[in-house]
Each structure stands twice: as structure tokens, then as C-alpha cells.
C-alpha positions as CSV (number, residue, x, y, z in Angstrom):
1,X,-19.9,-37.9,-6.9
2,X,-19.9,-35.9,-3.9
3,X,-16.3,-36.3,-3.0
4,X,-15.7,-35.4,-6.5
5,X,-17.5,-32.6,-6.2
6,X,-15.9,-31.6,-2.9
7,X,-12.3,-32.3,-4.0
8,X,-13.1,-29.3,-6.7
9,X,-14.8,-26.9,-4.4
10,X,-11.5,-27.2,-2.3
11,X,-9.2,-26.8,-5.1
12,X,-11.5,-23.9,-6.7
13,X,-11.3,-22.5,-2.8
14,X,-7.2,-22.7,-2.9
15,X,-6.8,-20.8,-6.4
16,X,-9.1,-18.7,-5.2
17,X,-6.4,-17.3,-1.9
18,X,-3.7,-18.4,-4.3
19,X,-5.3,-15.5,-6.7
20,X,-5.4,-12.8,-3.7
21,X,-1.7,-13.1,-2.8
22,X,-0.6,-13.4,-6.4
23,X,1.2,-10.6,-7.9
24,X,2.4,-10.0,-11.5
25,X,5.6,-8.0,-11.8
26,X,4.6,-4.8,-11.4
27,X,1.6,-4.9,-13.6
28,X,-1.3,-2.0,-13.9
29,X,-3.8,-2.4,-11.3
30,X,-1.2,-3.5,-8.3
31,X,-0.3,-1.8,-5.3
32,X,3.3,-1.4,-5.3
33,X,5.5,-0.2,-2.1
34,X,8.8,2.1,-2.6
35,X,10.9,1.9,0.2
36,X,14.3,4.0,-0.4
37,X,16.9,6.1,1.9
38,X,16.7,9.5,1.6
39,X,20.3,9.7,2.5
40,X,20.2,13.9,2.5
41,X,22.9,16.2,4.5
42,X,22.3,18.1,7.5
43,X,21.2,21.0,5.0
44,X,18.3,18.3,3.3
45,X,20.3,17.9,0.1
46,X,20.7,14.5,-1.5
47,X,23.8,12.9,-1.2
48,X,23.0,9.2,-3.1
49,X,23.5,6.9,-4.3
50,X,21.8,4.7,-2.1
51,X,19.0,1.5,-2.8
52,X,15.7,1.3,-3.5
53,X,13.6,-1.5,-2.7
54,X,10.1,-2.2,-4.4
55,X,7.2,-5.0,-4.0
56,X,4.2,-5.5,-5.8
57,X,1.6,-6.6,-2.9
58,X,-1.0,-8.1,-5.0
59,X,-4.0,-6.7,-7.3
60,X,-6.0,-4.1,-5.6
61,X,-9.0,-5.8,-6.6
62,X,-8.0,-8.7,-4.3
63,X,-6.6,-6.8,-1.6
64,X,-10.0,-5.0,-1.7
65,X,-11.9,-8.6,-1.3
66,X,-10.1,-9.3,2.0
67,X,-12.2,-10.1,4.6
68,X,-9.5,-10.0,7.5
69,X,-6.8,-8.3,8.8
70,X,-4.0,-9.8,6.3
71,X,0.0,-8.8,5.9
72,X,0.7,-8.5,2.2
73,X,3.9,-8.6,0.1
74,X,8.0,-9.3,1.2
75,X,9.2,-7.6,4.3
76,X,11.5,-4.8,4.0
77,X,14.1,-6.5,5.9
78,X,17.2,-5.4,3.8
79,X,17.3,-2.2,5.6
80,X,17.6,-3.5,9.1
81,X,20.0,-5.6,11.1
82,X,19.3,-6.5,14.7
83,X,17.9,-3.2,15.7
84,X,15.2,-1.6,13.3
85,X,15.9,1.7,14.2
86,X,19.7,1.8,12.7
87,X,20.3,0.6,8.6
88,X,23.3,-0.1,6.7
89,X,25.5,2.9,7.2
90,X,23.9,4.0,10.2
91,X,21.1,5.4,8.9
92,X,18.5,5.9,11.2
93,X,14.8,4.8,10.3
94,X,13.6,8.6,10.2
95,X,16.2,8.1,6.8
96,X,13.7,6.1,4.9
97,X,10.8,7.0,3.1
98,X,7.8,4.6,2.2
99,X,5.1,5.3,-0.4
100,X,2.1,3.3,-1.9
101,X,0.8,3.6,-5.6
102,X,-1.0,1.7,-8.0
103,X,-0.9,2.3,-11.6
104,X,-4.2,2.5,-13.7
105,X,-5.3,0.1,-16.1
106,X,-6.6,0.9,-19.4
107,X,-6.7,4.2,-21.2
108,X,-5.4,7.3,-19.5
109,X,-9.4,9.0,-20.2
110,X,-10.9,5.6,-18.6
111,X,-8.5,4.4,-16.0
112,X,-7.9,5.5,-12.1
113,X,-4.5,5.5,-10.0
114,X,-3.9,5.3,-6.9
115,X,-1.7,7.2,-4.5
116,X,-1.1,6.2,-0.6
117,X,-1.8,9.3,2.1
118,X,-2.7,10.0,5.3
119,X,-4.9,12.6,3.8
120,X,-6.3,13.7,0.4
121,X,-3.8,15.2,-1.2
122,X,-4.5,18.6,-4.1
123,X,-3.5,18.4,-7.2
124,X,-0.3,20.2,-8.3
125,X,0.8,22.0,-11.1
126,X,3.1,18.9,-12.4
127,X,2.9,16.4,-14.7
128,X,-0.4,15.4,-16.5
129,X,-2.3,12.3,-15.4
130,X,-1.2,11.0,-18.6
131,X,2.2,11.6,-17.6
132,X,1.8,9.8,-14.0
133,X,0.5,6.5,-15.7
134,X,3.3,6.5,-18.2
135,X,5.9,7.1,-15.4
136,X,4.6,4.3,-13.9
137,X,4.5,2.2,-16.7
138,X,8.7,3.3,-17.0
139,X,8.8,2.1,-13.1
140,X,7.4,-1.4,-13.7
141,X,9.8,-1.9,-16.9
142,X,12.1,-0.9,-14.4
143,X,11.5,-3.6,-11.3
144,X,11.0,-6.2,-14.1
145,X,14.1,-5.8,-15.3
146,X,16.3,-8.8,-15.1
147,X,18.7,-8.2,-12.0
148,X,16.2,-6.2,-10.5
149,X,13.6,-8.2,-10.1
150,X,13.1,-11.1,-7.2
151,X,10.4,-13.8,-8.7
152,X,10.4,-15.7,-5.2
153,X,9.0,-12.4,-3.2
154,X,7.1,-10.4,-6.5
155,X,10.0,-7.2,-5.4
156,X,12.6,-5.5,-7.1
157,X,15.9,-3.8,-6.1
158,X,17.6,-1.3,-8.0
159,X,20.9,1.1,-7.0
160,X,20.3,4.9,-7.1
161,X,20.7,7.1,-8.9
162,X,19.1,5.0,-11.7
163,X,17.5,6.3,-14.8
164,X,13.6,6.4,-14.3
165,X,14.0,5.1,-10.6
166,X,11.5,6.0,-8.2
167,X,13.6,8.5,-6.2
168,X,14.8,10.2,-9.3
169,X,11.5,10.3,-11.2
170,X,8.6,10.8,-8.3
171,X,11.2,12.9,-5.9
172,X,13.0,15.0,-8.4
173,X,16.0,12.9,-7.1
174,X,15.1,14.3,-3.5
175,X,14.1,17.7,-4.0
176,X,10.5,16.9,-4.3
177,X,9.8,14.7,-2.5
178,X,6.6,13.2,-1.9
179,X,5.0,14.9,-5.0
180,X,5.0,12.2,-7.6
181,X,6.7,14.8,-10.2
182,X,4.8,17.7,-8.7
183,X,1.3,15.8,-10.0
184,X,0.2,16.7,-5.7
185,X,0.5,19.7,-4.2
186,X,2.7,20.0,-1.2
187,X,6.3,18.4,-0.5
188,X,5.6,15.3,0.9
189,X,2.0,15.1,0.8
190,X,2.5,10.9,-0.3
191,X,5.6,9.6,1.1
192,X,6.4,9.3,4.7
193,X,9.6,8.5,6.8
194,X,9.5,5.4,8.4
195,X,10.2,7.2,12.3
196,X,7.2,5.8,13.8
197,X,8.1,2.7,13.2
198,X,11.0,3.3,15.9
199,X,8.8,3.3,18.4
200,X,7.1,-0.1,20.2
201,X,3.3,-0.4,18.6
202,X,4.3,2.1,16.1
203,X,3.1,2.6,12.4
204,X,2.0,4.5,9.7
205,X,-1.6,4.5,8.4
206,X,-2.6,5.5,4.8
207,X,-5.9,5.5,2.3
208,X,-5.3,4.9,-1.3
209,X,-6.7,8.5,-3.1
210,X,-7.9,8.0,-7.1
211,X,-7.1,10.3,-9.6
212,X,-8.0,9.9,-13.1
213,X,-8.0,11.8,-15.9
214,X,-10.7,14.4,-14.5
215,X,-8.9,14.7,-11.5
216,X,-9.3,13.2,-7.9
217,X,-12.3,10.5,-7.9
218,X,-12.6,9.9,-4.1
219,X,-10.5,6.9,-2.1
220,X,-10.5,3.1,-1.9
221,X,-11.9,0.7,0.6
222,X,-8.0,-0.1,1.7
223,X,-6.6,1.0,4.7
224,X,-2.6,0.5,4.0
225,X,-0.5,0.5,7.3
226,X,3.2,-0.1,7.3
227,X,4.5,-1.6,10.6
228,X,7.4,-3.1,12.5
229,X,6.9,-6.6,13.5
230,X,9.4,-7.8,15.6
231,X,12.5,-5.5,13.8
232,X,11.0,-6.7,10.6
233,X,9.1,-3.8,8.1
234,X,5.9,-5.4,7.0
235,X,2.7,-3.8,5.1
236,X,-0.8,-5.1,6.4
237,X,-3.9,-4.5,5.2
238,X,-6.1,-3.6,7.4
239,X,-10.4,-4.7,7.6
240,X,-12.5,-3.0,10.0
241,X,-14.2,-5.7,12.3
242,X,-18.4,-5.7,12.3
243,X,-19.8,-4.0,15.3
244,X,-20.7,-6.5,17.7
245,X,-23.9,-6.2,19.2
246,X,-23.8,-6.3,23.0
247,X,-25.5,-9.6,24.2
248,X,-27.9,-7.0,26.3
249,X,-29.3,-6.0,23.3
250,X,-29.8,-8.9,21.6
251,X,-31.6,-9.9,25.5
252,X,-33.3,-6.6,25.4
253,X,-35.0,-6.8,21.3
254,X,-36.8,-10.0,22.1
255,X,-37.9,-8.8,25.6
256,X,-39.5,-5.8,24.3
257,X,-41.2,-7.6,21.2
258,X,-43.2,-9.5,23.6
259,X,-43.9,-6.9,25.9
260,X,-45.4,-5.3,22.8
261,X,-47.1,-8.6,21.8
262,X,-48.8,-9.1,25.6
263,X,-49.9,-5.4,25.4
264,X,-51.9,-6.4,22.3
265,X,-53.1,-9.2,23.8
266,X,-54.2,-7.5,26.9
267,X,-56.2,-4.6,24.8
């Protein structure tokens, strides 16, 4: 009985990390990745067409529940070759943008997106939060599209300019960038070029802000970091470590409670 028992707590324990890494094409509720070249002249006009590539990294509830330190979702390996810093074309890695999102569940009035930044970003004068969640409702119907979609790493691939594409509908086809259709304030206030990652130990660090209906509703527990593991773009999730109490202290607390206790003694 008790190995029975045991042989079910292990497979309960195995659906259970099975469940965190698990993604479901796009769906409401996941944290998504866009990774795209902005592939703009000298002056910062688009030129296009280019690729896009998207991952869905796993429900945020899940990614939430990690306890450690975890990488999440399939590199972003198709714009490098054997130097990260160049792409296809020559492209340097300041030439591609990266942004996070996740796309509310349930009604526009009840439900709360998310939107990757390195700082809270204001609302704009753009497109309703209504009008957000149903772009990125277009976006998944988009990545799930057969062709687009890769089952065997949850991402998605998809040539720009495309209709309802990330770059054409968030950036205004690269003339607002950053802005998710002007629903932020600011040109580039949730997308960021890749450039750090050129350099050894670089990366780029972003919270996940909400917005709902009412407006902004505060951020989420993740801290989202794109980095460069050995050439390779990856996206971690990072989980501050507990404070470890110096072992001096953990000498000092039961030192002092008996001091305490002798003084009593003594009076």
C-alpha cells in the first residue's frame, strides 16, 4: 500500500513540473515573448519585411509558483549564427527588439494584462483596454495558425509585414514602437533592443505591470530577464533567494536568551 501510495505521489509530483512548463498555444493568461528585427534606415524608418519570432513561456500562474531561478520557453536561436552579436543579414543585436505580454483572461471589466518594463509605464491616449485584449486575442489566432506555429517548442514564426502581426499591430509597423498601439505613453516604454545582450554577463531585466479595465493595477511577482547564454537568447525567470542568516547570529540569539535566563535566575 505504501509503495502504491508512493508511486502516485511521484507521478502527481511529475504532472505537477509537467503543468509549470506546459504551455497552450498562445492562450489568455500566458506570458508570451516577441522577438522581431527592427530592420529601420539610418533615418529610423522601417524598411521590412523581416521575421518575427514568438513563444508562449508557460501560464503566469505557474511561472509565479517557481521556487527557483528557472529558464522558460525555446531560445531565440534563429537570429544568431556563431557570434550573437551579428543576425541574418548582418544585423547587429541592437536591431532586435524583445517584449513580454500576457493577455487577460475573462471579461475585458474583470480581467488583467500584463505588459513587460523596466519601469511602470503611463497610460497613453491609444487604444482602449478592450482593444489591447482583443489585439491580443488577433495575435494568438495568429501564432496558432498552421505554418506558424512550432508544437515541439509552444513558438510561432511569421514573415513581416503580416496582417495583425506584432510589429504591425503593437509598433504601428515601426513608428511606435514600444507603445502597444499607443495604449502606454512614451515610444518605447515596453520593448527593448536586445544590445546588452552583446556584451559578456549582459541582459535585460523587466517586471510584468497589470492593467485592467480601470487602468494600471500594480505589477507581478515575476522578474523577466532576457539573456545570452553561450550565443544562445534565453528568457529566465528569476526568484529572489531567502536572506541567509549569518551563522553569528543564529550563535548570538541563543547566547543572549540565556544570558537573559541566568540574569533571572541570579535576581
Amino acid at each position: 500500500m505504501k509503495k502504491i501510495i508512493g508511486i502516485m505521489a511521484v507521478g502527481l509530483l511529475l504532472l505537477g513540473f509537467a503543468g509549470q512548463s506546459m504551455a497552450s498555444n498562445f492562450a489568455a493568461g500566458d506570458l508570451i515573448r516577441v522577438t522581431f528585427v527592427t530592420n529601420y534606415d539610418q533615418y529610423g524608418n522601417p524598411l521590412g519585411p523581416t521575421t518575427e519570432y514568438a513563444a508562449d513561456l508557460g501560464t503566469l500562474s505557474s511561472l509565479e509558483a517557481l521556487t527557483s531561478t528557472t529558464v522558460v520557453g525555446a531560445n531565440f536561436t534563429q537570429y544568431t549564427g556563431t557570434n550573437f552579436g551579428t543576425v541574418t543579414g548582418g544585423v547587429l543585436t541592437s536591431g532586435i527588439q524583445v517584449a513580454y505580454y500576457v493577455q487577460g483572461t475573462g471579461t475585458a471589466s474583470t480581467s488583467t494584462a500584463y505588459i513587460g518594463s523596466q519601469s511602470a509605464p503611463a497610460l497613453g491616449g491609444g487604444v482602449s483596454y478592450s482593444g489591447l485584449n482583443s489585439a491580443f486575442s488577433s495575435l494568438k489566432t495568429l501564432y496558432s495558425k498552421t505554418g506558424n506555429f512550432i508544437s515541439a517548442t509552444q513558438s510561432a514564426q511569421v514573415s513581416e509585414p503580416t496582417t495583425g502581426d506584432y510589429w504591425e499591430q503593437f509598433d504601428g509597423a515601426g513608428n511606435n514602437w514600444g507603445t502597444f498601439d499607443n495604449y502606454l505613453l512614451g515610444e518605447g516604454a515596453a520593448e527593448y533592443s536586445l544590445l546588452p545582450l552583446e556584451t559578456l554577463g549582459g541582459y535585460i531585466d523587466e517586471t510584468l505591470y497589470g492593467y485592467n479595465a480601470s487602468g494600471p493595477t500594480g505589477s507581478s511577482v515575476l522578474d523577466v530577464r532576457t539573456i545570452d547564454v553561450g550565443g544562445v537568447g534565453e528568457t529566465e525567470i528569476v526568484v529572489a533567494s531567502a536572506v541567509p542568516v549569518p551563522p553569528s547570529l543564529l550563535l548570538f540569539v541563543p547566547g543572549l536568551l540565556g544570558l537573559i535566563g541566568l540574569r533571572r535566575k541570579v535576581n
